[in-house]
C-alpha positions as CSV (number, residue, x, y, z in Angstrom):
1,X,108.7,44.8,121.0
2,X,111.8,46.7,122.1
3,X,111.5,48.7,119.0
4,X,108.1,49.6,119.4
5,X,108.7,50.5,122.6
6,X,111.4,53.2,121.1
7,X,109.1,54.5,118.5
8,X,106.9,55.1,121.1
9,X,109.4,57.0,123.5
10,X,111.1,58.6,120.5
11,X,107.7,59.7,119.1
12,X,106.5,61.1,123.1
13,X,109.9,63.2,122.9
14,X,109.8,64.5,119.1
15,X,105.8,65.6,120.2
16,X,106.7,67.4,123.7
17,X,109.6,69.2,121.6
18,X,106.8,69.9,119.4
19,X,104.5,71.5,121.9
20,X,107.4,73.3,123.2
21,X,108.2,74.7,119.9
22,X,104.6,75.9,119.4
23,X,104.3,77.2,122.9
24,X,107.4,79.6,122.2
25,X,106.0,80.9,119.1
26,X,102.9,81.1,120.4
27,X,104.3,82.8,123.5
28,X,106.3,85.2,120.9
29,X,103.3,86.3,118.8
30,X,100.6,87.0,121.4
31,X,103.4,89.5,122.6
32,X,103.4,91.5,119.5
33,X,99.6,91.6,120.1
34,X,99.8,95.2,122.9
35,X,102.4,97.0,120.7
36,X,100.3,96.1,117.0
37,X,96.8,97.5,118.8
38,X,98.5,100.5,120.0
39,X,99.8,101.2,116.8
40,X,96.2,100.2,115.0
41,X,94.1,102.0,117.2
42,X,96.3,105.1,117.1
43,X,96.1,105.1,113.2
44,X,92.4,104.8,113.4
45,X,92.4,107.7,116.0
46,X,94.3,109.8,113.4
47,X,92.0,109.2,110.5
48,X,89.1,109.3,112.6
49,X,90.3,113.3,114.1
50,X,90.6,114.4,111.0
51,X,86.6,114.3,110.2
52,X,86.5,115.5,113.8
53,X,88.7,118.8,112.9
54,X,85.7,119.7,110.2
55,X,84.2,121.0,113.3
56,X,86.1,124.1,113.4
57,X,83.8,125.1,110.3
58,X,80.5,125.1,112.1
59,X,80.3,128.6,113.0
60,X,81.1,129.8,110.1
61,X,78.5,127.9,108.8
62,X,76.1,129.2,111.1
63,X,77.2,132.8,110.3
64,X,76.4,132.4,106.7
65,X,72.7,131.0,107.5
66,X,71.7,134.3,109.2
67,X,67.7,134.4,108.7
68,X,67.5,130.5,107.9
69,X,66.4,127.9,110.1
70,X,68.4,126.3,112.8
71,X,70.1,123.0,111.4
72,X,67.6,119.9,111.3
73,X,70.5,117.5,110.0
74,X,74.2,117.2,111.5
75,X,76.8,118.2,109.9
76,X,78.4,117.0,107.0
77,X,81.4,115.4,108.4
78,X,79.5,113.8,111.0
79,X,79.1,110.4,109.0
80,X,82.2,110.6,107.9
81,X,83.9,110.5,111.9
82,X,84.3,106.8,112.4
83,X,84.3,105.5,108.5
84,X,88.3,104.3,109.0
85,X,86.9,101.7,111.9
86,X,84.4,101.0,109.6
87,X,86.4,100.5,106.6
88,X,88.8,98.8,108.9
89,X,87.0,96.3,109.9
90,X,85.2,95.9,106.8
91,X,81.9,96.5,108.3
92,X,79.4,97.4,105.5
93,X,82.0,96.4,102.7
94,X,83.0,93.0,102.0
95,X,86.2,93.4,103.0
96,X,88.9,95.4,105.4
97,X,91.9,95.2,106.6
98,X,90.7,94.2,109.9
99,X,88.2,91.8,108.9
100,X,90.0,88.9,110.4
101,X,90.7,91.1,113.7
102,X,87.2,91.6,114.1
103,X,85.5,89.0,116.4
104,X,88.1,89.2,118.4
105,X,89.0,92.9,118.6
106,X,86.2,95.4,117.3
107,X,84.6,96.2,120.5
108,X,87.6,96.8,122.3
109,X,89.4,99.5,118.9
110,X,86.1,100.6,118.5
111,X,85.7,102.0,121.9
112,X,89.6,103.4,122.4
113,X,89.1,105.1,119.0
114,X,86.0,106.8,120.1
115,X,87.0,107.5,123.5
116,X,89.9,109.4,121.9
117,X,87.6,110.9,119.0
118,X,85.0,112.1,121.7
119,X,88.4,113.5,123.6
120,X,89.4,115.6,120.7
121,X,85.7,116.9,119.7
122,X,85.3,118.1,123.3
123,X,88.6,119.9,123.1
124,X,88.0,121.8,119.6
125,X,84.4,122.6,121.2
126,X,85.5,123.9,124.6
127,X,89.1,125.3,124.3
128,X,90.0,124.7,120.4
């Protein structure tokens, strides 16, 4: 009985050493979880800007469609503005980089990255 009683105590021990072993870790990856989105949503942001730059071409666009009608489509690079969250997250492709990150973390890149997209746009409309 008194050895059961061991492999009990011994087995109560090895399992909180466990937890606290998983806790650590765990403890040590969700803190690498602010400094990896900053860095994926600011890659993103990048690819995303560069579609957003295109709009520098507009007037001269509009310039060279002097007695034409007025634009009934947007512009060409307009799809094109948030294709790296897309592509990212694998949404519309059966797989991303992201895919994984997804449930958990779409909403939240998603609206940084367009928030910072929509930043840019108004500055190349207004000052740019």
């Amino acid at each position: 009985m008194a050895k059961v009683h061991r492999l009990h105590e011994g087995l109560a021990l090895l399992t909180h050493r466990s937890l606290a072993a998983l806790r650590e870790t765990l403890g040590q990856l969700t803190s690498m979880i602010e400094p990896l989105s900053v860095k994926i949503t600011g890659i993103l942001t990048k690819r995303c800007c560069e579609a957003v730059s295109q709009i520098r071409s507009i007037p001269s666009q509009l310039r060279n469609m002097s007695n034409r009608r007025a634009p009934a489509e947007p512009s060409f690079f307009i799809p094109l503005v948030l294709r790296p969250v897309k592509h990212f997250f694998g949404i519309g492709a059966p797989d991303g980089f992201g895919l994984s990150l997804k449930d958990a973390f779409l909403k939240e890149y998603s609206t940084e990255v367009f928030n910072h997209v929509a930043q840019r746009f108004y500055f190349l409309i207004t000052l740019g």
